[in-house]
N, C-alpha and C positions, 0 to 999 in steps of 0.2 A: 504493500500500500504506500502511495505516495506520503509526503510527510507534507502536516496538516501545516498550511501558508496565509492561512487566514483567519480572521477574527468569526465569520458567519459558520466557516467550516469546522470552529472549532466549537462554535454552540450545536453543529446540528449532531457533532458526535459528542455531546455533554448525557445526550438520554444514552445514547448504550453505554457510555462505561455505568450512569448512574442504573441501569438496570444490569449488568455485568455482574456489577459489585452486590448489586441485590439477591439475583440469582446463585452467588456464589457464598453466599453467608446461612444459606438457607439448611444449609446441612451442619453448622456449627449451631443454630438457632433449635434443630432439632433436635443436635446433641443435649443442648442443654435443657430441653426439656425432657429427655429423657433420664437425665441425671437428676433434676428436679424432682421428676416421680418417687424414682429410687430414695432421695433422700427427704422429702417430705414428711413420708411417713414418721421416720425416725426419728426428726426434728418435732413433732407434736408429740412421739411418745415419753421422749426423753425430756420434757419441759423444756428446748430451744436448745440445745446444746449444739445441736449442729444450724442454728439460724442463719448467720452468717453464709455461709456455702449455699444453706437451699436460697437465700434472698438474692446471692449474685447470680446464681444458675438461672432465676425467675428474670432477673432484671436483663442477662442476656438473652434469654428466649422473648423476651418481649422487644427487643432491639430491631424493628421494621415498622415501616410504612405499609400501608393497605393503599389500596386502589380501587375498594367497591363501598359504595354506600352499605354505613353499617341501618344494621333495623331501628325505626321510629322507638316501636315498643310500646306503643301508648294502645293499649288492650281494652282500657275504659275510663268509660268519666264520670263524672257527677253530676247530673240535670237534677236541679231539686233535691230531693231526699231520696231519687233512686240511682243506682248503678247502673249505669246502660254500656253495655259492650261497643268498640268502635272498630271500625271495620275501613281498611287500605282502600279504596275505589279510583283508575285511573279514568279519570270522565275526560281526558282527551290527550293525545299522545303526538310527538315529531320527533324524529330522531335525537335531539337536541334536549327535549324537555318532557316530563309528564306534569300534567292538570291533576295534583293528588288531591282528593279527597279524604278526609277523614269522616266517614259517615257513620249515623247515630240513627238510631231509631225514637226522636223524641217526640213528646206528646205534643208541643206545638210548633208553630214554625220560627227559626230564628234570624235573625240579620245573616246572608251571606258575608261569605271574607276572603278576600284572596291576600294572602300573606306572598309576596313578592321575598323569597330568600337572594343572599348576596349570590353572586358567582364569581367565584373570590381566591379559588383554591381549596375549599372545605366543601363540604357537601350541605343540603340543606337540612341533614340531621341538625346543623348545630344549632339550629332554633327549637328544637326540641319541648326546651321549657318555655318556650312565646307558645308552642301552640296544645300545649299542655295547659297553659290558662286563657286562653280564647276558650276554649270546647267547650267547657260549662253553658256559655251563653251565645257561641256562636256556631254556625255553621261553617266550617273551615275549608278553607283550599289551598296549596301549598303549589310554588313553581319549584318541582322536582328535577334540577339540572341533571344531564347525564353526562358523565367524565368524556371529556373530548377524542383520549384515546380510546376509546369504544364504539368512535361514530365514523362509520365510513369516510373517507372524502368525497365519495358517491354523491353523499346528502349535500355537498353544495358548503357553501363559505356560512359562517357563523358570525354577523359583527354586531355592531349598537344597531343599526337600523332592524336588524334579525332579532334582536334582544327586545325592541320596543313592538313589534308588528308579532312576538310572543302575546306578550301582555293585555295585547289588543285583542287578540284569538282566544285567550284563555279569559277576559273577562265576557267576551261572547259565547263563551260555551256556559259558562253559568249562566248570560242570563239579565237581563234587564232588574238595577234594582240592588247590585252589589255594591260592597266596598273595597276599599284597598289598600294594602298596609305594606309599605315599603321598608326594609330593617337595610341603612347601609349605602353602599355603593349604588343599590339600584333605585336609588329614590330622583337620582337624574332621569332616569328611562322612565317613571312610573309619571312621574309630571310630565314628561314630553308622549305619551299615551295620552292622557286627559288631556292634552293641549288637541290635539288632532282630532280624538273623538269627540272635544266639545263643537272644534271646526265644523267639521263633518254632520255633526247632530247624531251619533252615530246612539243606537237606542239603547246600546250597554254602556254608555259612560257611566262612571261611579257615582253613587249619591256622595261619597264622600273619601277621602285622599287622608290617608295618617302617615308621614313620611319620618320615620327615625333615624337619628344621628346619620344626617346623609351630605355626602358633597355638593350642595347647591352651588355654592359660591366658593370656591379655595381657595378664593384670593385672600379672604378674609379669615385674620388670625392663624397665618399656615402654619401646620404643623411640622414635625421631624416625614412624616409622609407623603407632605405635599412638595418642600423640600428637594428629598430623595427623588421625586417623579420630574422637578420640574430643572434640577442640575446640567440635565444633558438631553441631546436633543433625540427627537423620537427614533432616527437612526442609529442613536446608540441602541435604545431597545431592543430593535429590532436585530442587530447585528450579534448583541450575545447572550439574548434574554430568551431567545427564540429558537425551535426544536423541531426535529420531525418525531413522530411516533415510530419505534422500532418494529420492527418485522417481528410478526407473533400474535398482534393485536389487531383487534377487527378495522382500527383507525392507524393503521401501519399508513407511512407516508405523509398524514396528517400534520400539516403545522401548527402547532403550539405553545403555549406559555406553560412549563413543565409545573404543575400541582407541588414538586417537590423544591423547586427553588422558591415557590413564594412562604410555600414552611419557612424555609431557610430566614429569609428576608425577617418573618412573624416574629422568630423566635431571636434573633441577631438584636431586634430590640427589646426584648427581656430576657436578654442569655442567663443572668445573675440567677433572676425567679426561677425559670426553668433546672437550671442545674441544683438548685436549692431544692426544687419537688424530688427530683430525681432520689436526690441524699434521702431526705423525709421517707421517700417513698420504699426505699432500704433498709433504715432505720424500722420501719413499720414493719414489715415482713420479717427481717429478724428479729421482732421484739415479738411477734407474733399477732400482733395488731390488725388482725384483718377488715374490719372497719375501717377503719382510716387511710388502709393501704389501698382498700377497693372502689373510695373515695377518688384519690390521687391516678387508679389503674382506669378508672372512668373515662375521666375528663380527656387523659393522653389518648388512648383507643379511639375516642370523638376524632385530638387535637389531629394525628398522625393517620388519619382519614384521607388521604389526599385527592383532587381532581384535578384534572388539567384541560386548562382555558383553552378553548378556538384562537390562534396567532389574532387572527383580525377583531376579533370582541378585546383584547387584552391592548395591543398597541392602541385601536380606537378611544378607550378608556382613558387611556392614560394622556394622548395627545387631547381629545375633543371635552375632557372632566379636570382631570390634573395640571396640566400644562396650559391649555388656552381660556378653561372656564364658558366656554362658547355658549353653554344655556344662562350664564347670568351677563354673560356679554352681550347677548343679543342677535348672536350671529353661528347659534347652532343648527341646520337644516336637516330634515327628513328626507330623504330620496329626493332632494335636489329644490322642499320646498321650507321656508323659514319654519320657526317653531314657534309658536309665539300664545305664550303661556295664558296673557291674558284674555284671551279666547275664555278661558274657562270661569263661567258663571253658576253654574248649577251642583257641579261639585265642590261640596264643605272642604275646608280646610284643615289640618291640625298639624303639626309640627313639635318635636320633642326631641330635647337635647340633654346629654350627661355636661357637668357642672366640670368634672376636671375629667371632659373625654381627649386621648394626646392623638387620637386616630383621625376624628372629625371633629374640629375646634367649635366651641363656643360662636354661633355668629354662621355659619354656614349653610345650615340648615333650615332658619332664621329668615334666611334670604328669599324662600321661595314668597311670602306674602309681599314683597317687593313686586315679585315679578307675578303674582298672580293677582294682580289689581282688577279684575274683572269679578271677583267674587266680593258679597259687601262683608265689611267688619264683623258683621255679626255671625257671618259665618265662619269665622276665621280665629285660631286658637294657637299661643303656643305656649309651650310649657317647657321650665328649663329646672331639670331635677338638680338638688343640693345632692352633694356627694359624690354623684355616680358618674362610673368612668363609660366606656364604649360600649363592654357587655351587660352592662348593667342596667342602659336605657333597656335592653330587652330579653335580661335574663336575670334571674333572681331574685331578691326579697324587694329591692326598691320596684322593680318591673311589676311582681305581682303583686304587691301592695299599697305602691303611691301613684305608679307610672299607669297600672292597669285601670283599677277604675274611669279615670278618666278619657282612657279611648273607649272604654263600654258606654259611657254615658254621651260620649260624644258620637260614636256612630248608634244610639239610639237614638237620638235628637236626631240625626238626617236620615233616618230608616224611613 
């Protein structure tokens, strides 16, 4: 093989050595779980004495990334004072995406919801706990991304305009009458949907728009992330950020933004925490601590989920959201026509931001009532949580306790 002369050539051979190496650790990962087995046992018979050995054996069989979406798991909920079983339904599918449903057999009818998940490098398990507390009082529906290397090139290019003309499809397969809850990155795409179908008059527009911790405007207050995106120009991205899919995979050939390098990227900015879980998470298992250890085995199994982005949804982001800001500029177009937000009158407004989030700053999110001056005040809301950081606007105790009511009460008011 020739020797590699280039900066593109040397990204597009970045996925096989990172699958090489993957491939090839797979038999030391089994070993140690088989030595685990072995000494498991011994270690609970003997009150921990062998802890130590069986914790490191566990911590290297756990040393991998996945590549499939793990299970939702959410089996039931609670309507009222009864338990009702919930049930996976995909009510519309593209290569690219499922229309998931979580359905319930409840005794009345509830607000529809289409929960727009990030496509971000994780899957959209990691809203897990957002739609664990919507179910109660909503009818839920989840944009179920599917990992890029899975999708043919057959299926044709994958970018923002593919991202937004999703959203549009999946609020018409629910149905006249919906709402729409954006967590993230996709809260640019979910407003420029509402802009188009308010244009259009198109008869699923949403009664009402909840857009969490999103990049509206990155101009304002940028972060360590906005930053990092906007240093170099989008040809650098493109140059060593960018991958085919190796031979093996249904989306062999496929160009993309490697699911494993944006890990990389996540965790670079809390290397300290990360490695700090890791110890805990050693300490736990030798101590015998299994709570706490299965706590910590949790969340990483979620973290270490990985997907990988369409090249063109990945660079378009980053140029047309990160870099240029073109929906608060004024100069972001749809298939060649302007976007133009205040078109939208009929769709409620709300907005909600974490107080020290370092991902999506203070003021960003914020932005969209600026630009959605077509709806009046009264229908327009935003809320900026004390305390909470990124995951916090939409996962855990402040989400379902201070952050959550207030979108219940707020998409029943536009229901």
């Amino acid at each position: 093989m020739p020797p590699c002369n280039n900066r593109a050539e040397r990204a597009r051979l970045l996925y096989y050595a990172y699958q090489l190496q993957s491939d090839a650790m797979n038999p030391v990962r089994a070993m140690a779980q088989v030595a685990l087995t072995a000494v498991a046992g011994r270690h609970a018979a003997t009150g921990g004495a062998l802890g130590n050995l069986a914790a490191a054996y566990e911590i290297v069989s756990r040393a991998r990334l996945t590549h499939h979406r793990p299970a939702f798991g959410i089996a039931e909920t609670r309507v009222g004072n009864a338990r009702l079983p919930v049930r996976e339904e995909a009510a519309a599918a593209t290569p690219f995406a499922t229309l998931l449903r979580f359905a319930k057999d409840s005794p009345l009818p509830q607000p529809r919801i289409l929960l727009v998940a990030p496509l971000s490098g994780h899957f959209a398990t990691l809203l897990r706990n957002t739609i664990e507390t919507l179910l109660p009082e909503h009818d839920v529906y989840v944009t179920d991304w599917h990992n890029a290397r899975d999708v043919s090139p057959s299926a044709g290019r994958f970018g923002f305009d593919e991202y937004v003309e999703h959203l549009i499809g999946f609020l018409d397969a629910i149905g006249p009458g919906a709402h729409i809850f954006a967590v993230c990155q996709p809260c640019v795409q979910t407003l420029v949907a509402a802009a188009l179908m308010a244009e259009t008059q198109h008869c699923a527009a949403p009664r009402s728009m909840t857009l969490m911790a999103g990049p509206i405007d990155t101009r304002v207050n940028p972060t360590a992330v906005n930053k990092l995106a906007t240093e170099k120009p989008i040809q650098w991205f493109e140059r060593n950020l960018i991958a085919r899919v190796p031979w093996g995979f249904k989306g062999a050939a496929r160009r993309v933004y490697p699911g494993f390098i944006q890990l990389a990227a996540f965790m670079s900015m809390n290397f300290d925490r990360h490695l700090q879980a890791h110890i805990d998470l050693f300490e736990h298992l030798a101590a015998g601590d299994m709570a706490k250890a299965e706590a910590i085995k949790n969340f990483y199994d979620e973290y270490f989920a990985v997907l990988d982005l369409p090249a063109e949804f990945y660079l378009e982001t980053v140029q047309f959201i990160f870099q240029e800001a073109r929906l608060a500029a004024g100069t972001l177009e749809f298939r060649g026509r302007r976007v133009n937000p205040a078109a939208i009158r009929r769709t409620a407004l709300l907005t909600v931001e974490g107080e020290r989030d370092d991902i999506c700053a203070v003021g960003q999110t914020l932005a969209a009532h600026d630009l959605c001056s077509g709806i009046r005040p009264s229908r327009r809301r935003h809320h900026l949580q004390p305390g909470a950081g990124h995951y916090g606007v939409f996962s855990g105790r402040k989400w379902q306790h201070q952050i959550y009511p207030l979108v219940r009460n707020f998409v029943l008011a536009n229901d």
